[in-house]
N, C-alpha and C positions, 0 to 999 in steps of 0.2 A: 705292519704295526708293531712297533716296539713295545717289551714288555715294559710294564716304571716296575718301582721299588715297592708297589706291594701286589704286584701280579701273584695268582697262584696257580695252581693245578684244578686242572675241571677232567672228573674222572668220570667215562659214561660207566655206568654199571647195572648188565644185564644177563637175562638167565639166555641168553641164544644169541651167541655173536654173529649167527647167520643174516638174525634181522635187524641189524643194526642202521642206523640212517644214514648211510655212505655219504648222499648227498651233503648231509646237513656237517659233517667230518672233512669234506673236502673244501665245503665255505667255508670252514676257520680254519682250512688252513693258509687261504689265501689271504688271510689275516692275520698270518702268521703264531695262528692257535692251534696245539700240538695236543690233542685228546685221547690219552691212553685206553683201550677198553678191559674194563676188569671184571672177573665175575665176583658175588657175592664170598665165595671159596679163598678167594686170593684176599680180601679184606680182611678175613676171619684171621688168616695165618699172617697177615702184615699189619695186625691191628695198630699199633701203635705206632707206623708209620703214616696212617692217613691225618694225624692232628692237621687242623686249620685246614684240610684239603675238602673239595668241594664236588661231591656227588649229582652226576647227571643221571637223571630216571626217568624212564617210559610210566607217562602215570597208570596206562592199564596192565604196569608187571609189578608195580608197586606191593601189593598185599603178596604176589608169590614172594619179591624180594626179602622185604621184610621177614617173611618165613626162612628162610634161606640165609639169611643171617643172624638169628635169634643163636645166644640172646643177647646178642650187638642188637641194639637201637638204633637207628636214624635221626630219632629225635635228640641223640647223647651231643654232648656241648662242641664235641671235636669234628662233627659236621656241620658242614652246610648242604642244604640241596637245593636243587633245581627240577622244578618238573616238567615236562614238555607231551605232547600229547595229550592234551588235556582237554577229553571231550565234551566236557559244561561246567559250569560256572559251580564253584565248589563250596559249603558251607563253610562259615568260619571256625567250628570245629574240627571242618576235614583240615583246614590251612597249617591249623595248629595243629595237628599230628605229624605235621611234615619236622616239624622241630624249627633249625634256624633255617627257615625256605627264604632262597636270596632273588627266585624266579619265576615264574607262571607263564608257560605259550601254551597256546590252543591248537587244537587241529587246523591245519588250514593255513596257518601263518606261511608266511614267505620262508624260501628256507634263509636266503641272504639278509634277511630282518632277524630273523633269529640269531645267524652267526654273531652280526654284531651285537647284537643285545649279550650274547655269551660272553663276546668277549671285555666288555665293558664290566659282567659280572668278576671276573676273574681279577678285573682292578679293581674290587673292593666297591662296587656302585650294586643297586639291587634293584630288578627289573621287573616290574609288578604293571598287570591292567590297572585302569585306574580305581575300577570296581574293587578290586583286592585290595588296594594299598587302604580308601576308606572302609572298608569290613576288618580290617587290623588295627587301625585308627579308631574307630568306634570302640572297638571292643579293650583295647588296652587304655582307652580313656574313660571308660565306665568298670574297670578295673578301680584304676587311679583315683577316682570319686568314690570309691568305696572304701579307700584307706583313707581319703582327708576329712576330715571332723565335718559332720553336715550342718550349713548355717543353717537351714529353717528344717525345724523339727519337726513342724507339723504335716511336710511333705515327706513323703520317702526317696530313696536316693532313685528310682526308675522314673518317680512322678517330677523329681525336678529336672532328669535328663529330657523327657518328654515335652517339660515347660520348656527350655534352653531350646530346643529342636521346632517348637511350636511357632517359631518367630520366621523360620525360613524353609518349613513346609507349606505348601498351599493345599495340602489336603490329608486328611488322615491313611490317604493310602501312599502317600508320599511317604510320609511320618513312619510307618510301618515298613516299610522298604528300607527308610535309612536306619532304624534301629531292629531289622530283621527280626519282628514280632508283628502278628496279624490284627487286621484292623481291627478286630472285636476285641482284642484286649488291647489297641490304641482307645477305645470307644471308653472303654472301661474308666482306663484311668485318666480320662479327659473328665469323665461323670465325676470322678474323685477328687479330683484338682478343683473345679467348679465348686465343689461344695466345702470344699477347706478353706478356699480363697476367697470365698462370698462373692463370686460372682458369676454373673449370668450364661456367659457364652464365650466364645472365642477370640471374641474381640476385644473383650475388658480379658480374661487372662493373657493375652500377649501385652496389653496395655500395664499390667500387673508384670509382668516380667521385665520388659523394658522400664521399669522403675526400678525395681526389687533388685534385679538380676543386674541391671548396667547393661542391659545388650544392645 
């Protein structure tokens, strides 16, 4: 595979080059992907050579790395990373500590699924489950709604995400899942919307949304 014009460097970087994932280094290369191994020591001293390059991490060496690099960040702008090994589905807090994360594979993944996915990362594409990509989605769209001027005032900005969201959950535990908050306080601010909107139940507030809202 040919690199294009905005190929870059994917550096694995780890505390034991003993345990490094041979296999998964010999699938890109027949991809013609060329993965240098670095330890945390050699970034330190080449810091300002790694700008725009792109860190590979075992996610269970993560927290020793981090240590091992302080007080270089991973979340600092001139990185990217990539995590692999990655034993469960991670909150959107843990996501966002990763800084600019361009990748997420699981235990388990194929390794020849992975090389590609790597190498497609390396042209500038970014390779997320699709669980991840909306858990980034939601959250930097209920960002966004907190910096736009809120048309109806007499809802708050969680209870009109909730209204928007209400139209294409079929259940409150659905509802809860996509905006990763528990259905007792999905219950909550369903009681609250009800009583602001004047109306009865769930089916006059989506009925009240799809007017109000456009949805």
């Amino acid at each position: 595979m040919a690199k294009n014009q905005y190929a870059r460097t994917l550096y694995l970087i780890t505390l034991n080059t003993q345990k490094v994932n041979q296999e998964m280094l010999d699938a890109l290369k027949l991809l013609c992907v060329d993965v240098p191994i670095v330890s945390p020591e050699e970034i330190s001293l080449h810091y300002q050579e790694y700008k725009h390059k792109i860190l590979l991490l075992s996610y269970g060496e993560h927290q020793a790395l981090r240590q091992a690099l302080s007080p270089i960040q991973i979340t600092e702008q001139r990185f990217e990373v990539v995590l692999f090994d990655v034993p469960k589905r991670l909150t959107t807090h843990e996501l966002l500590g990763f800084g600019r994360l361009r990748g997420v594979f699981y235990q388990g993944m194929p390794t020849a699924e992975m090389a590609v996915s790597l190498a497609d990362i390396i042209n500038g594409r970014i390779r997320f489950p699709e669980h991840v990509s909306e858990q980034l989605i939601n959250y930097w769209q209920a960002k966004l709604h907190q910096e736009i001027p809120h048309p109806f005032p007499m809802l708050s900005q969680r209870e009109t995400e909730i209204l928007r969201n209400l139209c294409s959950a079929s259940s409150n535990t659905e509802l809860a899942d996509t905006l990763f908050i528990s259905e007792l306080t999905v219950k909550s601010h369903l009681y609250n919307i009800y009583k602001k909107l004047n109306v009865k139940n769930r089916v006059e507030a989506i009925e009240w949304a799809k007017q109000t809202l456009r949805l």
